[in-house]
ZAKEKOL-993127 format. One record per residue (C-alpha): residue number from 1; residue in three letters; x, z, y. Coordinates in steps of 0.1 Angstrom, whole numbers, plus 2048, in hexadecimal, padded with zeros to 3 digits. Last residue first. Example, Ala and Ser with C-alpha at 12.3 -4.5 7.8 and 13.67 -1.06 7.14 Angstrom:
2
+------+------+-----+-----+-----+
| resi | resn |   u |   w |   v |
+------+------+-----+-----+-----+
|    2 |  SER | 889 | 847 | 7F5 |
|    1 |  ALA | 87B | 84E | 7D3 |
+------+------+-----+-----+-----+
***
This chain:
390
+------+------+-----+-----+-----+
| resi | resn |   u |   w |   v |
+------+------+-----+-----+-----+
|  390 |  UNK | ED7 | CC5 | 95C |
|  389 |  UNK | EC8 | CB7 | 97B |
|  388 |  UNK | EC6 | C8C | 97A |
|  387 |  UNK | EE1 | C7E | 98F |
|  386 |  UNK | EF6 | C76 | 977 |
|  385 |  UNK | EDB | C63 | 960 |
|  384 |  UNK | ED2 | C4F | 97C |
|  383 |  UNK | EF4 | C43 | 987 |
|  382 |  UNK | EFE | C3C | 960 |
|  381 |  UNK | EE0 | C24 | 964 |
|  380 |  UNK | EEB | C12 | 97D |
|  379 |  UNK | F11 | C0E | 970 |
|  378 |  UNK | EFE | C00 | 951 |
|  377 |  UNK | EF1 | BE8 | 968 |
|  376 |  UNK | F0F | BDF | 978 |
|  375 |  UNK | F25 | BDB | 95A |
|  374 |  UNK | F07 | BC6 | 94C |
|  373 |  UNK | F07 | BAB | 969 |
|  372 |  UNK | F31 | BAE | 96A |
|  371 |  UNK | F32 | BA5 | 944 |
|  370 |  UNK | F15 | B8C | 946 |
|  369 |  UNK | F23 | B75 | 95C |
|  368 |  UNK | F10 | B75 | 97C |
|  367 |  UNK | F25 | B82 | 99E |
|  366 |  UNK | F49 | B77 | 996 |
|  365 |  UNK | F47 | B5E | 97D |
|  364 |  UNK | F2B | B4B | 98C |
|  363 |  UNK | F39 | B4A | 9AE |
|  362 |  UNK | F5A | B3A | 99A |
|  361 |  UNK | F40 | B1F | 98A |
|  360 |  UNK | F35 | B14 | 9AA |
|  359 |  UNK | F57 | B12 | 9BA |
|  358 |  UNK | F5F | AF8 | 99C |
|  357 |  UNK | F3E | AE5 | 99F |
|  356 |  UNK | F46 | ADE | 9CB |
|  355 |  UNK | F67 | AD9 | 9C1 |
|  354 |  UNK | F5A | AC0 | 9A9 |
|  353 |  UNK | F45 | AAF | 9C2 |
|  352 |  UNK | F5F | AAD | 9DF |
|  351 |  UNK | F79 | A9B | 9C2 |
|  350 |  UNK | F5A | A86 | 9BB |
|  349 |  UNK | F5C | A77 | 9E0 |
|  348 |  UNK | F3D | A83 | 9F4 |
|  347 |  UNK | F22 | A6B | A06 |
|  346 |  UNK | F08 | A6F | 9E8 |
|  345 |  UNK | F04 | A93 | 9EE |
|  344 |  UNK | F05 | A8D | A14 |
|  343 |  UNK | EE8 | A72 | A14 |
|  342 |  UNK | ED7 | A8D | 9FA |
|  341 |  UNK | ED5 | AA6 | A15 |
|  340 |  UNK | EC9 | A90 | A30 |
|  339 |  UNK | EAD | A85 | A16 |
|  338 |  UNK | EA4 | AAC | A12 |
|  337 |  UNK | EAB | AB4 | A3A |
|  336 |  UNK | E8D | A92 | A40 |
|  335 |  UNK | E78 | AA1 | A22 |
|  334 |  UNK | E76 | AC0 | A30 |
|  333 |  UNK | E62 | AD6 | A13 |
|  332 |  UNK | E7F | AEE | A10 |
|  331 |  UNK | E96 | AF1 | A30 |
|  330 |  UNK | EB4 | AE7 | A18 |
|  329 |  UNK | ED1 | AFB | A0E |
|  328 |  UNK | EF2 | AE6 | 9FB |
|  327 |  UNK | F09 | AED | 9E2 |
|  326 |  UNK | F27 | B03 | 9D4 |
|  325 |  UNK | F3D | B06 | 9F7 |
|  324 |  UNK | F2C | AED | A0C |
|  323 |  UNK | F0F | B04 | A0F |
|  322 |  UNK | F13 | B21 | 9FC |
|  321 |  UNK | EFA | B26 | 9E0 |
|  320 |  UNK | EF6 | B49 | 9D3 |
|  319 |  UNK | EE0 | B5C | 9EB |
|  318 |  UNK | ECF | B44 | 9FD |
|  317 |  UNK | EC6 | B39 | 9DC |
|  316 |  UNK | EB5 | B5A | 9D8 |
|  315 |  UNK | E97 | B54 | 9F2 |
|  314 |  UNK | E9A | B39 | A07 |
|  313 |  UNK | EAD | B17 | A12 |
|  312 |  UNK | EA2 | B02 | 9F7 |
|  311 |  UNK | EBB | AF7 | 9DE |
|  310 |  UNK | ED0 | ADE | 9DD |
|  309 |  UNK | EED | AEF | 9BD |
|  308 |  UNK | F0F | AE3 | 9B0 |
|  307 |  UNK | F15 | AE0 | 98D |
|  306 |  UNK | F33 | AF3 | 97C |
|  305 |  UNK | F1D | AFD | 95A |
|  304 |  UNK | F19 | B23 | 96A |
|  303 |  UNK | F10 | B19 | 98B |
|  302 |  UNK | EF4 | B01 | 978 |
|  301 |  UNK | EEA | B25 | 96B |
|  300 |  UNK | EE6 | B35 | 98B |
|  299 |  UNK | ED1 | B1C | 99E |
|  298 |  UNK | EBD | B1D | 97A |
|  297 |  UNK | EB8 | B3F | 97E |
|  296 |  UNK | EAB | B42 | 9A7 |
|  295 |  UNK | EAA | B66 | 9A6 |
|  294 |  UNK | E8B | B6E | 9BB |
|  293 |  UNK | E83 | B4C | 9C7 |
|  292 |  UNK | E77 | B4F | 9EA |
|  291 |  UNK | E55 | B31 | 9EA |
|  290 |  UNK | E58 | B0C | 9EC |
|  289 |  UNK | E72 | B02 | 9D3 |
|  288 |  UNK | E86 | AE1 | 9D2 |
|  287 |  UNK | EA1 | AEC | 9BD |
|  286 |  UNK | EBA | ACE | 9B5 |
|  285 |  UNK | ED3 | AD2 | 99B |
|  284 |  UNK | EF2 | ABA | 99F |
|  283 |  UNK | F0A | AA4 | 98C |
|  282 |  UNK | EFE | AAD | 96C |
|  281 |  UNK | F06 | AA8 | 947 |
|  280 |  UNK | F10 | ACC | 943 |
|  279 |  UNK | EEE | AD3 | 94F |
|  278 |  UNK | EDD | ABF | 938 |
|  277 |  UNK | EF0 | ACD | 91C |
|  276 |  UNK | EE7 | AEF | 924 |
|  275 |  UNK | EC3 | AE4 | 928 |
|  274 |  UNK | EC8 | ADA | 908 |
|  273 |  UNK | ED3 | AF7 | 8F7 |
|  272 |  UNK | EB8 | B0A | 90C |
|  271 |  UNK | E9D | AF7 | 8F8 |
|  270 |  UNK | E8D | ADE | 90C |
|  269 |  UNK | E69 | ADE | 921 |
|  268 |  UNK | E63 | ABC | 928 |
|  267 |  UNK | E76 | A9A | 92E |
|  266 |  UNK | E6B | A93 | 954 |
|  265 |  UNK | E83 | A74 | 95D |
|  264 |  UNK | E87 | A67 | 97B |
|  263 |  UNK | E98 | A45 | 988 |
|  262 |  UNK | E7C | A33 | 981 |
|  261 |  UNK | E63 | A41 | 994 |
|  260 |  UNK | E4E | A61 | 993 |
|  259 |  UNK | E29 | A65 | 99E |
|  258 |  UNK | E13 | A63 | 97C |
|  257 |  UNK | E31 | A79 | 96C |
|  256 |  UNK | E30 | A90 | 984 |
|  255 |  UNK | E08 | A93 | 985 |
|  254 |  UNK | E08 | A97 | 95C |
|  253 |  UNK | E23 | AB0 | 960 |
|  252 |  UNK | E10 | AC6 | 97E |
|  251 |  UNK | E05 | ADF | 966 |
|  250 |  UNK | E25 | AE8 | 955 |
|  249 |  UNK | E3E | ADF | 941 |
|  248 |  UNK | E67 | ADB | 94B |
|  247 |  UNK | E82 | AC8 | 94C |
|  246 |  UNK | E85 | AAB | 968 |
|  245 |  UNK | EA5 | A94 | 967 |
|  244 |  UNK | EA7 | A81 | 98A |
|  243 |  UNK | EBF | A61 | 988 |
|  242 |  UNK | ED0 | A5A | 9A8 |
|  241 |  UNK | EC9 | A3C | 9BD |
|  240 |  UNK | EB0 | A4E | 9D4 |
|  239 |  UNK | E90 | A43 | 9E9 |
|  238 |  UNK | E73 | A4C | 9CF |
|  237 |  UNK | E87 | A68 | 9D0 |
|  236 |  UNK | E72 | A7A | 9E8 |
|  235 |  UNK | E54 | A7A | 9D2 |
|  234 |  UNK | E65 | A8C | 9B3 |
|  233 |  UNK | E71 | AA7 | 9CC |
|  232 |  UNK | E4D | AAE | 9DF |
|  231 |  UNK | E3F | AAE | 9C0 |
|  230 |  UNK | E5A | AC4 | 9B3 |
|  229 |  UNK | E52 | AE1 | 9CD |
|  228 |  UNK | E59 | AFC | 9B0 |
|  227 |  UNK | E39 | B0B | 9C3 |
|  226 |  UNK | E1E | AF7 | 9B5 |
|  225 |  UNK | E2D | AFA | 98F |
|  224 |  UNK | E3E | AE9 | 978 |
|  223 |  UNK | E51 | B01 | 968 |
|  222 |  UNK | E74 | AFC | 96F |
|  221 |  UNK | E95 | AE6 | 96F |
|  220 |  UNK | EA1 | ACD | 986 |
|  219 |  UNK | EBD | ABA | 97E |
|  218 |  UNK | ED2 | A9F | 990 |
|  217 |  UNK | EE8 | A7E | 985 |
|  216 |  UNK | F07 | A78 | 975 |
|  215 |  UNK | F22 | A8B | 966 |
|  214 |  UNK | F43 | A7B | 951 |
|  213 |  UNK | F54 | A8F | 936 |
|  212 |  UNK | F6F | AA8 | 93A |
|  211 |  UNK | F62 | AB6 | 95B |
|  210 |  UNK | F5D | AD9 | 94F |
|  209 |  UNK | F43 | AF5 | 952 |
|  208 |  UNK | F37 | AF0 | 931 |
|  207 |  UNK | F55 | AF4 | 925 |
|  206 |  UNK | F5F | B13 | 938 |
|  205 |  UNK | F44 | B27 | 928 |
|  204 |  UNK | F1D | B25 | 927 |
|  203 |  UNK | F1C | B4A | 935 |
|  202 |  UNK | EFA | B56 | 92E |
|  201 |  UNK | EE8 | B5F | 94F |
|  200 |  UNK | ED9 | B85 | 954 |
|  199 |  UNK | EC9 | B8C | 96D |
|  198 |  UNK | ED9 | B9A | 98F |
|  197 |  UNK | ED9 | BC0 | 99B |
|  196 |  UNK | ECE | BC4 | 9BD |
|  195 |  UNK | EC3 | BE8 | 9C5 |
|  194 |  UNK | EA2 | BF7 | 9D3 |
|  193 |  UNK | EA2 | C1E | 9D4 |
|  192 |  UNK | EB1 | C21 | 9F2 |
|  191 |  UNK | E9A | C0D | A03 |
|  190 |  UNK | E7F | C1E | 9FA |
|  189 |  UNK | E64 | C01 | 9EB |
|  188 |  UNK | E49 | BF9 | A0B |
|  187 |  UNK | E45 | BD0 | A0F |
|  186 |  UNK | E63 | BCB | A27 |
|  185 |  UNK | E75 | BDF | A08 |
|  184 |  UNK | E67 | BC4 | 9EE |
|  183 |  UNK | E71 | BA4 | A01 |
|  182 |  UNK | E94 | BB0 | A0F |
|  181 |  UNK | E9C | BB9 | 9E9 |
|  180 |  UNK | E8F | B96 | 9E0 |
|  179 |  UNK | EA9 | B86 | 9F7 |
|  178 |  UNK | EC5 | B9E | 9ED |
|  177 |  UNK | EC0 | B8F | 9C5 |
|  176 |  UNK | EB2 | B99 | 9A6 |
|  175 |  UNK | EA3 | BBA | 9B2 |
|  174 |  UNK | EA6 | BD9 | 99C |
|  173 |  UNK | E95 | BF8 | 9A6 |
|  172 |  UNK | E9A | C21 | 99E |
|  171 |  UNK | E8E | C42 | 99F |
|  170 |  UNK | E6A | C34 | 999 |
|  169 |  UNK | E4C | C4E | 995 |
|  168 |  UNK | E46 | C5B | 9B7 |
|  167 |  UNK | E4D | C3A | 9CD |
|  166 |  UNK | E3E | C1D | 9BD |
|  165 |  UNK | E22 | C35 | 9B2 |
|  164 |  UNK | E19 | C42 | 9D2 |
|  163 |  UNK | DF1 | C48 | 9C7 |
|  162 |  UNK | DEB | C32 | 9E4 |
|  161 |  UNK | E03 | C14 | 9DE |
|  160 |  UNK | DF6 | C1D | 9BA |
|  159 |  UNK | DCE | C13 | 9C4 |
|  158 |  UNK | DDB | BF6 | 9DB |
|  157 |  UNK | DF3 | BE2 | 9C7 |
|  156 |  UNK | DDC | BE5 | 9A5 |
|  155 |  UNK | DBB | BDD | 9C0 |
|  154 |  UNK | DCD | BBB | 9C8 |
|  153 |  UNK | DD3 | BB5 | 9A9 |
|  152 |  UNK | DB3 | BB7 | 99D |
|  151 |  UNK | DA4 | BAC | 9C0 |
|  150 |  UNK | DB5 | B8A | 9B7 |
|  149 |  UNK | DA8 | B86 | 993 |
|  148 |  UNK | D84 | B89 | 9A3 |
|  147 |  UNK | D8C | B73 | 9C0 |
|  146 |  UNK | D9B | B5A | 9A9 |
|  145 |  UNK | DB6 | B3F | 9B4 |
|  144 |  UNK | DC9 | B47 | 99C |
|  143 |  UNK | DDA | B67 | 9B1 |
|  142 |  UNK | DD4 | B5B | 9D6 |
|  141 |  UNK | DAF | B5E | 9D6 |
|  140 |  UNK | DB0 | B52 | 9FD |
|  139 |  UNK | D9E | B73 | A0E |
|  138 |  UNK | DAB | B86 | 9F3 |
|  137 |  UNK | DCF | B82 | 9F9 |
|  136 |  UNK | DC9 | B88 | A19 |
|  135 |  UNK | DBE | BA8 | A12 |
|  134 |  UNK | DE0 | BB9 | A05 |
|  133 |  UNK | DD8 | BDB | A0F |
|  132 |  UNK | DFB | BEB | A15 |
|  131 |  UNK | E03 | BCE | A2A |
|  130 |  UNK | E24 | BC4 | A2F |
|  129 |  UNK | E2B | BAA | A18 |
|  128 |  UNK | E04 | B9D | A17 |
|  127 |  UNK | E0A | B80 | A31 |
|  126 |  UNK | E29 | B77 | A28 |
|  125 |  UNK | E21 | B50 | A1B |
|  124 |  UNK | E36 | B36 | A13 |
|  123 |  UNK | E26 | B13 | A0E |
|  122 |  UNK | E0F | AFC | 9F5 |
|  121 |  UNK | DF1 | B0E | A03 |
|  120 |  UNK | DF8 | B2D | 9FB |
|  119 |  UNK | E1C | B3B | 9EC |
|  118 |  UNK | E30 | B5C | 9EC |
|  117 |  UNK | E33 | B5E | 9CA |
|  116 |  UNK | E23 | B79 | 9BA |
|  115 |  UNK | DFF | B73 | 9C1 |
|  114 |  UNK | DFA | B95 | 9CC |
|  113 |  UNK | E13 | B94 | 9E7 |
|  112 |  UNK | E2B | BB0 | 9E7 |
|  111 |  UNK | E25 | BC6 | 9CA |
|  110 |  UNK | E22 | BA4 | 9B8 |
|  109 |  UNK | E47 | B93 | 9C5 |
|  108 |  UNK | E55 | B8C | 9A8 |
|  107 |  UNK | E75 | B97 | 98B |
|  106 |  UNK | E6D | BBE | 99E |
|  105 |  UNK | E82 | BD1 | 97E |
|  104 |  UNK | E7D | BF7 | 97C |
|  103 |  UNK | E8D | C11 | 973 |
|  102 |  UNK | E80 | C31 | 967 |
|  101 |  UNK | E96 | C55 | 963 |
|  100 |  UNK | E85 | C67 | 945 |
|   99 |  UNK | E72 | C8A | 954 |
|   98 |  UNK | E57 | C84 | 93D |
|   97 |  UNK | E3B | C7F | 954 |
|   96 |  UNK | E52 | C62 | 969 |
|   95 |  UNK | E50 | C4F | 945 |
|   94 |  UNK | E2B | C51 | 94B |
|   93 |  UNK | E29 | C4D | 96D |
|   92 |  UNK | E38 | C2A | 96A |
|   91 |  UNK | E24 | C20 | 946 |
|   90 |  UNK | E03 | C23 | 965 |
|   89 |  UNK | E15 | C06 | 979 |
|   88 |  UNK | DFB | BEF | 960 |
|   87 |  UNK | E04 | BE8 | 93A |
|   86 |  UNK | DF3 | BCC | 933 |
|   85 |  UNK | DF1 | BB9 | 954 |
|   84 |  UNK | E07 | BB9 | 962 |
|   83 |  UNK | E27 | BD4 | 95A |
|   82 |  UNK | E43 | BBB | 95C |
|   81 |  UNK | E67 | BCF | 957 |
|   80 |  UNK | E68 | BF4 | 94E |
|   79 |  UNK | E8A | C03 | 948 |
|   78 |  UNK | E87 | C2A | 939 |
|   77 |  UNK | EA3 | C35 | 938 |
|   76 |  UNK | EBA | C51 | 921 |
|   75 |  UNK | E9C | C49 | 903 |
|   74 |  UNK | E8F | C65 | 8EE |
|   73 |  UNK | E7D | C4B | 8D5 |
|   72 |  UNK | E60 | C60 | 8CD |
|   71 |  UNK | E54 | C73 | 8EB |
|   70 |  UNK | E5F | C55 | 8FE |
|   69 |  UNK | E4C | C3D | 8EC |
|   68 |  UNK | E30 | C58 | 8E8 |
|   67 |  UNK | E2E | C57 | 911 |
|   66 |  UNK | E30 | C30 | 910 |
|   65 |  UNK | E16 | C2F | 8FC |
|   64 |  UNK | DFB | C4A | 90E |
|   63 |  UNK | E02 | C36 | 929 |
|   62 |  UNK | DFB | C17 | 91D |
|   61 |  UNK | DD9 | C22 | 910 |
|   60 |  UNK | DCF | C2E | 92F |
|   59 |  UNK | DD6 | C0F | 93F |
|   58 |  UNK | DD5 | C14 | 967 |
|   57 |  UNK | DD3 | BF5 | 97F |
|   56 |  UNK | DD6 | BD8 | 969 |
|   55 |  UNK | DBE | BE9 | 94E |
|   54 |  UNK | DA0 | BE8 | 965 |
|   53 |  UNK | DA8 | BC3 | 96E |
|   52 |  UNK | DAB | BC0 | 948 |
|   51 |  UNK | D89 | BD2 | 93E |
|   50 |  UNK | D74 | BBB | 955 |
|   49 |  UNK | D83 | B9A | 94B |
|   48 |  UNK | D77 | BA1 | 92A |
|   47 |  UNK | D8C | BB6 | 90F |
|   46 |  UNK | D96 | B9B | 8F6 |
|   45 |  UNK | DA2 | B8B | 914 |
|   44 |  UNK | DC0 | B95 | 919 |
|   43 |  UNK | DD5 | B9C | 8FF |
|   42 |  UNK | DEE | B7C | 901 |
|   41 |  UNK | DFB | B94 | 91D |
|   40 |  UNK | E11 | BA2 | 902 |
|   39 |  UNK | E1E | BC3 | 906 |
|   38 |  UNK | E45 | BCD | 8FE |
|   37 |  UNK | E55 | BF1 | 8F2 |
|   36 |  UNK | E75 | BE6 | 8ED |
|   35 |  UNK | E90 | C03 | 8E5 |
|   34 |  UNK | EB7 | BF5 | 8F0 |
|   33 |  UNK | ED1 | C0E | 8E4 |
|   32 |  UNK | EF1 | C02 | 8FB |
|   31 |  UNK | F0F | BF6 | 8E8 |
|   30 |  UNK | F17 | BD8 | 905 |
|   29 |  UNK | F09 | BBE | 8EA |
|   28 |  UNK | EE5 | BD2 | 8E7 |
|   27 |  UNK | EE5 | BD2 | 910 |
|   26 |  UNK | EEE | BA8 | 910 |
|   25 |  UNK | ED1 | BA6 | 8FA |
|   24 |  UNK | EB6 | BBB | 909 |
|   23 |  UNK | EBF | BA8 | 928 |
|   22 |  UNK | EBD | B82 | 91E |
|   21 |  UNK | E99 | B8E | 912 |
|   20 |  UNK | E8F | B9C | 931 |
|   19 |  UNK | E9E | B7D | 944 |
|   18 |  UNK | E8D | B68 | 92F |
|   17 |  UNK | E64 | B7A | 92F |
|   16 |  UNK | E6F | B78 | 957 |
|   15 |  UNK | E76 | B55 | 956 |
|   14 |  UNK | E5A | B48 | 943 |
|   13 |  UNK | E46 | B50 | 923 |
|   12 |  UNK | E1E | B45 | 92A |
|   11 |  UNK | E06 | B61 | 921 |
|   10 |  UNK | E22 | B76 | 931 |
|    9 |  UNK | E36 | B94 | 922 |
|    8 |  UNK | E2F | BB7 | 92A |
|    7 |  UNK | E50 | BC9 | 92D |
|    6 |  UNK | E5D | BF3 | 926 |
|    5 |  UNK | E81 | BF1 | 91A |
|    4 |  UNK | E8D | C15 | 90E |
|    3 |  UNK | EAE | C14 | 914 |
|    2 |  UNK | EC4 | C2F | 8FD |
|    1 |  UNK | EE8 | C35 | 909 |
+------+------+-----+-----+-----+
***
């Protein structure tokens, strides 16, 4: 089977430039044909602010790429991941032109709330979800704080909401997780069109996993940004007695590091060898975030190393961490639920925190190692392909 991978990547990589990457690979490794064709947003500006807003809602160019792509590649799928702002939804009709079954991956929340993450103010925010107009979001420039920037996104939403792009010219959608399928079918997709089908987590093995050397301490791990909630976190553990490891980079490092106390640590962005190791070092990963998390990755991948997961009570953790089973949920921004929380982690015997690791680690195994992620997706595609007229 030939994939041809459509993607723009971000002027700064993060979770979804991973989770693309993690995906091409696992595909090759299964025996499927795997055809990048990948934009850079590092593009923009060479055009002027006027020529990219124009570009993010119909690229000429890009359609007339993807179209010779296809022409020239003959792929079985065409798989289109991040289309902002190079690309534009316009690479969606063209593969639908050719008669080529399109997927496509929804890793945020933009055809739902133009900033992408359900955030204003420092707290969630719905207010777009169900509008087809998403004015709100220009009423408080809720993509970079830029009314100009905001109506550019706002306009891509609007202009192919109306042209019934996201329903004419996408047979199929993949959503990380049940809580972002909810999100984007309360904001319009077809219901049965919108499936969940889990990124891809490399499996660190049963090593990793074990207890043969001696954990301590808690993780968090993630760009730092408004709405991973870790000033909240690194100011509530101004009353713990458990080391706090930070890794990450962002724009709130310089205010972290100005506000945290002894007992945390930010160390930076890190290499994923190391985050491995950090996580196999761990007691506990603590995800403080203030907005639905879409997949909630490193939730996932402390599962995979045995470490139980606090995590705030929305979006995809909701989904994979069981409270008292692999972890704990926490009303997210409650600092009296978050300190409540920690009274309890601190309160269990060792044997309690293992089980808590081992269970983790089975979830892991049965809904995110890579074998059953690919066997699914592949079993997605097979779906399409059958259900195309001969």
């Amino acid at each position: 089977m030939r994939i041809l991978v459509v993607h723009c990547r971000y002027q700064r990589r993060g979770g979804e430039d991973v989770a693309v990457d993690r995906e091409m690979e696992a595909l090759e490794r299964y025996g499927l044909t795997v055809l990048p064709h990948i934009a850079d947003n590092a593009a923009i500006g060479a055009s002027g602010s006027l020529g990219a807003a124009i570009r993010a809602v119909w690229s000429a160019d890009a359609y007339r790429d993807v179209q010779r792509a296809i022409a020239d590649r003959r792929p079985d799928v065409v798989h289109v991941h991040n289309t902002f702002a190079q690309l534009s939804p316009s690479v969606l009709a063209a593969a639908h032109a050719t008669g080529v079954p399109v997927v496509q991956t929804l890793h945020n929340y933009r055809l739902a709330c133009p900033g992408a993450v359900l955030l204003r103010d420092g707290a969630l925010c719905e207010a777009c979800v169900e509008r087809r107009v998403k004015w709100p979001a220009l009423a408080h420039r809720c993509y970079r704080g830029s009314l100009p920037a905001t109506a550019a996104v706002t306009a891509m939403v609007a202009v192919h909401e109306a042209r019934g792009t996201w329903r004419r010219d996408v047979d199929l959608y993949f959503t990380p997780s049940p809580a972002a399928r909810a999100i984007q079918v309360r904001a319009g997709l077809p219901p049965d069109r919108v499936v969940v089908k889990p990124n891809f987590v490399p499996d660190p093995g049963q090593g990793a996993a074990s207890r043969a050397r001696p954990r301590s301490g808690a993780v968090a791990i993630g760009r730092l940004d408004r709405e991973k909630g870790l000033e909240f976190l690194v100011d509530l553990w101004a009353g713990q007695d458990m080391d706090l490891t930070i890794i990450g980079d962002g724009p709130l490092r310089s205010r972290l590091e100005t506000m945290a106390g002894p007992r945390v640590r930010l160390v930076g962005k890190r290499p994923p060898a190391e985050v491995s190791q950090a996580l196999a070092g761990a007691e506990l990963l603590v995800l403080p975030s203030l907005v639905p998390e879409t997949f909630a990755l490193v939730a996932v991948e402390a599962m995979a190393h045995g470490v139980p997961v606090m995590a705030s009570d929305l979006g995809a953790c909701r989904d994979w961490v069981r409270p008292g089973r692999t972890g704990f949920l926490v009303a997210p921004g409650d600092r009296a639920a978050w300190t409540h929380a920690l009274a309890r982690w601190g309160a269990l015997s060792l044997n309690e925190r293992v089980a808590l690791g081992d269970q983790a680690r089975v979830d892991y195994e049965a809904t995110h190692a890579p074998a059953r992620v690919v066997e699914r997706q592949v079993g997605l595609y097979q779906g399409l392909l059958a259900a195309r007229p001969c």
